[in-house]
N, C-alpha and C positions, 0 to 999 in steps of 0.2 A: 234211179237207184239211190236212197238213202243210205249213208256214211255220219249221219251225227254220231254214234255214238265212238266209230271209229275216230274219227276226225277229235273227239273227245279227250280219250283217250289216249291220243299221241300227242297231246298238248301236253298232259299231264304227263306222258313219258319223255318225252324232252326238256322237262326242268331235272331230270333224274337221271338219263340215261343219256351217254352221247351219240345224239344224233333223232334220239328218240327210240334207239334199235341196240339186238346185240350183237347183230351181224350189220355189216353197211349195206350191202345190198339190199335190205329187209326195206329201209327206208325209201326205196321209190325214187329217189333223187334220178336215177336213168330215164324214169317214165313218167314224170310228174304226177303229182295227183296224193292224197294220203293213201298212208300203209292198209291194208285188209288187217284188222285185227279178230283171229280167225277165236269163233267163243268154242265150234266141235266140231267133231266130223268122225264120219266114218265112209268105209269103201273108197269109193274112187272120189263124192262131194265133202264139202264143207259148209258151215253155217258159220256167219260174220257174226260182231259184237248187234250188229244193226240188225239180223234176223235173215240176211240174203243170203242164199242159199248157190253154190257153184260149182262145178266141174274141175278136178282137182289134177295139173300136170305139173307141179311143184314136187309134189309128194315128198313132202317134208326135205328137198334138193336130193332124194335119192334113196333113202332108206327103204321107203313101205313099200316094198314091191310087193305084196300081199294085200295093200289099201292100208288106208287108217282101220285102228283099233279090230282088227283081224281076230275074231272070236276066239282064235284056237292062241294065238300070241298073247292076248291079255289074259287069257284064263294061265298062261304058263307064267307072266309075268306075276300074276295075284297070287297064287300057290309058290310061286318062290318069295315074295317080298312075306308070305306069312312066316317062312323059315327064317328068316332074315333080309335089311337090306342090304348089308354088307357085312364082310367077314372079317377082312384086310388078310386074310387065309387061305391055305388052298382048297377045292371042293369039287365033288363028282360034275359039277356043268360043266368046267372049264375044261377037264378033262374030254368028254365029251365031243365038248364044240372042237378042238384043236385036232381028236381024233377026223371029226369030220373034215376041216382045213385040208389036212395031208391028204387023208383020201379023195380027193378033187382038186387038185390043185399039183399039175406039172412041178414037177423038182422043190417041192416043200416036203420037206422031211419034219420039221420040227417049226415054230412058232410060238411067237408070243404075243400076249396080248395088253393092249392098251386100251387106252377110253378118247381115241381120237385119232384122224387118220392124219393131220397136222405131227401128233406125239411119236405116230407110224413111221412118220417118213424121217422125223430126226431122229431115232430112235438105227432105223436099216442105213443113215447117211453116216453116221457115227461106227456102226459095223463095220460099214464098206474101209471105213478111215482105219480102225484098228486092225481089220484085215490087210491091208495090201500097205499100210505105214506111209501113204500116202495124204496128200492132204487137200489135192482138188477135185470139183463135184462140175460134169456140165451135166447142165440143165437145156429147157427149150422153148424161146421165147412162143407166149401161147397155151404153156402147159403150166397149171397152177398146181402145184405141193404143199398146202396148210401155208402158215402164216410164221414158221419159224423164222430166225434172220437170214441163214443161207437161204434161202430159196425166195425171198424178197426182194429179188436182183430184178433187175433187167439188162442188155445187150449194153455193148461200151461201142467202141466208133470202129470197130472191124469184125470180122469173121473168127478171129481167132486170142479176143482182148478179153482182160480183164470183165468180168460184173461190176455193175455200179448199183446203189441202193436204188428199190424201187418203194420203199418210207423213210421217213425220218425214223429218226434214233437206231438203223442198223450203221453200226461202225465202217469203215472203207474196209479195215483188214477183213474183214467178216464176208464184204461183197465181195471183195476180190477172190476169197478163194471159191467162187462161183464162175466156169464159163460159160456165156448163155451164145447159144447157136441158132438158127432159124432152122424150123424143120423142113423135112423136106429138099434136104441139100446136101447131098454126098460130101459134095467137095467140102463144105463147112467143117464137115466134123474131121475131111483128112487134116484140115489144114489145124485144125486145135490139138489134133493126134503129135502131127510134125512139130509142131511148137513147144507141147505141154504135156506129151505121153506120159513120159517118165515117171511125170507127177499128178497123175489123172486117178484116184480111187476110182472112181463109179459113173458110170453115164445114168442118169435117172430120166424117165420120160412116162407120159400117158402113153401108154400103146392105144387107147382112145383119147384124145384129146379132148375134155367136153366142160373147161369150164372158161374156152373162148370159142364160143361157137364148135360147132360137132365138127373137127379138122380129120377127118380119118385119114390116113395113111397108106402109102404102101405097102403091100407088105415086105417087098424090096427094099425098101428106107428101114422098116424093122431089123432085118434079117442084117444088114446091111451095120446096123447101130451093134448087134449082140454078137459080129465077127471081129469089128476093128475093136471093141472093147476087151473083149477077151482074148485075141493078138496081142493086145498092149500091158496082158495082166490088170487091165481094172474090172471092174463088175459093173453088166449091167444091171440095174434095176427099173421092175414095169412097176409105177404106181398105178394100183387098181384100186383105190379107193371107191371111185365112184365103179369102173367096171366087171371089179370081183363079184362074180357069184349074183350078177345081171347080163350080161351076156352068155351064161352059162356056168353049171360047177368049177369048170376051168379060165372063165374068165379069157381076155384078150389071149392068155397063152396059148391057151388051148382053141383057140378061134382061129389064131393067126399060125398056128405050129410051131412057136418059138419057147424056150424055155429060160426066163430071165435067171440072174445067180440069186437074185432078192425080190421080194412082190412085198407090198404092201395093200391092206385091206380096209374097209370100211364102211360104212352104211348100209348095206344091207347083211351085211354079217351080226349086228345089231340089232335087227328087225326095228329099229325105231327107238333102242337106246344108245346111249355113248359108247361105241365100243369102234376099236382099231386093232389094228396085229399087223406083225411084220412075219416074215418067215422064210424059210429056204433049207439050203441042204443041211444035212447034221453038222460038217465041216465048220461050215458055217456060223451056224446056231450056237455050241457050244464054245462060240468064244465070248458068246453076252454071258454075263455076271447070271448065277454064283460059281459057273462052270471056267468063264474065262475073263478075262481084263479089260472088258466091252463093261462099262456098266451102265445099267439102266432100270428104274422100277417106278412105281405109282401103287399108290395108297390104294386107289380103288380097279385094278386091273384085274381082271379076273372076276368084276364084280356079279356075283352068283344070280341077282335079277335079270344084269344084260345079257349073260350067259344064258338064261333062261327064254330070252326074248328072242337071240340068236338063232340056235338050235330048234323052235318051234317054225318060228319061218324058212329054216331048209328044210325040215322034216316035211312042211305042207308043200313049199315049192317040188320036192322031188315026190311025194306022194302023187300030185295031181297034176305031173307035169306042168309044172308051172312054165319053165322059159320055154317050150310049144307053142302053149298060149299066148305069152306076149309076141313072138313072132308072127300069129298070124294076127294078131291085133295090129300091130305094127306094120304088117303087109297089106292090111283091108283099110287104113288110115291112110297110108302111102297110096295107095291105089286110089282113094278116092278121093286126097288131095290132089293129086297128078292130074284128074279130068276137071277140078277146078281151074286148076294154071292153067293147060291147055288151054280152058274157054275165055279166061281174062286176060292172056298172054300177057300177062308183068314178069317180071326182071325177078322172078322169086325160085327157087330150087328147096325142094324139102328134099332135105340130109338124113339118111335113119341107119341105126342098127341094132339093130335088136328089138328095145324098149327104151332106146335114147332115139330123140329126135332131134332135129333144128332147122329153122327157116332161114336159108340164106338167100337176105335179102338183095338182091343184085344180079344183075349180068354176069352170064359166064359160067362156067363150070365151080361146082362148091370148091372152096377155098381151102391148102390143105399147109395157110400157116397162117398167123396173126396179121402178117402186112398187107395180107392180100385180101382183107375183107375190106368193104367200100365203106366210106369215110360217111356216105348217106344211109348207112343200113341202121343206124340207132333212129336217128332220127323216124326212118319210118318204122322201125320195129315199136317206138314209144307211140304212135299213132293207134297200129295196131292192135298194141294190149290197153290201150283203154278201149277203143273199141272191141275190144273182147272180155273185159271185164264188164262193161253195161250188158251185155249177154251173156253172162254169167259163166264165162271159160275162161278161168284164172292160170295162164303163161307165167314165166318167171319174170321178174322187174325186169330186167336187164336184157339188153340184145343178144350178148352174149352169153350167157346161160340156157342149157340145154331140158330141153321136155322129157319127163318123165310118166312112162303109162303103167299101172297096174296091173294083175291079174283082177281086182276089182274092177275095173274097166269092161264094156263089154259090146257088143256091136251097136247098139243101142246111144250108146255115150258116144262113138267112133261118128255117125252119122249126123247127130247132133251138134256134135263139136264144128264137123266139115262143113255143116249149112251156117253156124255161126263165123268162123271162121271165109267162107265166102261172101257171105253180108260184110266183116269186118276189112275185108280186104279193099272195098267197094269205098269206101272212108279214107283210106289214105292217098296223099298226095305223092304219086309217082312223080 
């Protein structure tokens, strides 16, 4: 497989950009090798700057649950960008899309919308803080929330300590009012409850955990997280960034029976532009700005293209059953990965729910927190996606980053992928 022109081109994009990317991940440093620098795509492939054509479980980290370039979403996307591309106003989409939110989405009553699910989550941390006049957030080692400074933490030297920064340039005071807890651990959260209740706004967590490996949960640990939170007068919030409205209209809430005080949303509520929202009860809601003393806004929120892009891809997904479909794609994937392992008996467990996937590479039952994933599972996961990129089924760089399948997907792709993916497993050193 030729890469000159890739390989080219990231030359030139690392005298310019850091790292050569605008995301780090983008850059391959996990899996060695240069960046895919992707020229188009549509459906479930893609076509590189070099002409190689591949199998797409990236899908843009989550958005295109419809595939790339989805006839009915660009034709909605061209017909609003002819109206305008932005208003900085309000306008019949946004209305619309937000009317759809409530109606699918357990205990949202009202929502707002942003242009990122990072913007989302500081955005509902800030509520949480002017609701309850409180001023600490636990979080949970394993579960990623954008890139604000709060949630840049990682774990201090106990069960119930301080956050310490997980980059430079966030402040101490900043990480400290972060407690990060391991999930998966009752006792953890009694013991930050007993320590720091008083002072606890909000418990924020994935009810999918999926951007360190697919950690699913109990739903005992769940139930468990939105009792002692709300005993304690804080609020829970589910970020559903990646899980809103991919697991179903209801997302993890509705999956798992629970109903958080706050959700957060994002990428496929966007169909593939920048769009985020936060949302929950009226109570709630109406303490964000111009109603109440929560303030928060952005130039481009509500932007009437994303809006446009949004609202086409729920309208197709509940039109054509769309999360059905991934379900049994995801069952006939599972199913047919499963008689591979069997027959190679490696040390490998495929993780799935719904239209999220993940290879946990390792001995043992899938892992259901950050520490417990094997210290050798990168190394052979970066084995494996090169040897799945010379067979043209592009995985995410990273170990821990999770697979995403289309409705453009389709049994055809599912097969295809299994017999590369048993070739490529054949390549790495157990």
């Amino acid at each position: 497989m030729k890469l000159d022109r890739s390989e080219a081109l990231y030359r030139r994009a690392c005298a310019v950009l850091p790292g050569g990317v605008n995301s780090p991940v983008r850059a391959f440093r996990a899996v060695g090798g240069t960046p895919v620098f992707y020229r188009e795509a549509a459906g479930c492939r893609f076509v590189d700057e070099d002409g190689n054509a591949y199998l797409d479980y990236v899908m843009s980290w989550g958005p295109l649950i419809l595939g790339h370039a989805h006839p009915e979403v660009v034709a909605a996307v061209a017909a609003a960008s002819r109206r305008g591309l932005s208003f900085g106003a309000p306008c019949a989409a946004e209305v619309e899309l937000a009317e759809r939110v409530v109606a699918s989405y357990p205990g949202v009553e009202m929502v707002r919308f942003v242009s990122s699910g990072t913007e989302a989550v500081m955005a509902a941390l800030r509520l949480a803080r002017g609701a309850t006049g409180r001023p600490l957030v636990v979080k949970f080692d394993g579960c990623y929330h954008g890139h604000a400074d709060s949630v840049l933490v990682k774990a201090g030297s106990g069960l119930a300590t301080f956050g310490t920064a997980s980059s430079a340039g966030v402040p101490a005071p900043v990480a400290e009012l972060t407690l990060v807890l391991p999930l998966d651990d009752e006792a953890a959260v009694d013991a930050a409850f007993a320590a720091c209740g008083r002072d606890i706004a909000a418990v924020i967590v994935e009810p999918v955990p999926a951007n360190a490996g697919l950690l699913l949960q109990r739903p005992e640990f769940l139930a468990f997280l939105a009792e002692t939170a709300r005993r304690a007068g804080a609020l829970l919030i589910f970020d559903e960034v990646i899980s809103g409205f991919r697991l179903g209209p209801g997302g993890a809430a509705a999956h798992y029976g629970i109903t958080p005080d706050l959700v957060t949303f994002g990428k496929v509520i966007g169909g593939g532009m920048p769009v985020g929202a936060y949302g929950g009860p009226r109570a709630l809601m109406e303490l964000v700005a111009p109603l109440g003393p929560v303030y928060q806004a952005g130039t481009l929120s509500g932007n009437p293209v994303a809006m446009a892009a949004g609202l086409a891809t729920l309208t197709v997904l509940e039109r054509e059953g769309g999360w059905a479909r991934l379900e049994r794609l995801g069952a006939q994937l599972e199913a047919r990965l499963a008689e591979v392992l069997q027959r190679r008996r490696l040390p490998v467990t495929f993780v799935r729910l719904g239209s999220l996937f993940w290879l946990a590479l390792q001995d043992g039952p899938p892992p259901r927190r950050l520490d417990r994933i094997a210290a050798e599972a990168a190394r052979r996961y970066a084995a494996l996606h090169r040897a799945l990129l010379s067979r043209g089924v592009y995985l995410a760089p990273s170990a821990y980053e999770v697979g995403f399948l289309s409705t453009a997907h389709g049994e055809a792709e599912i097969e295809t992928t299994v017999a590369a993916l048993d070739a490529a497993l054949g390549e790495v050193a157990w």
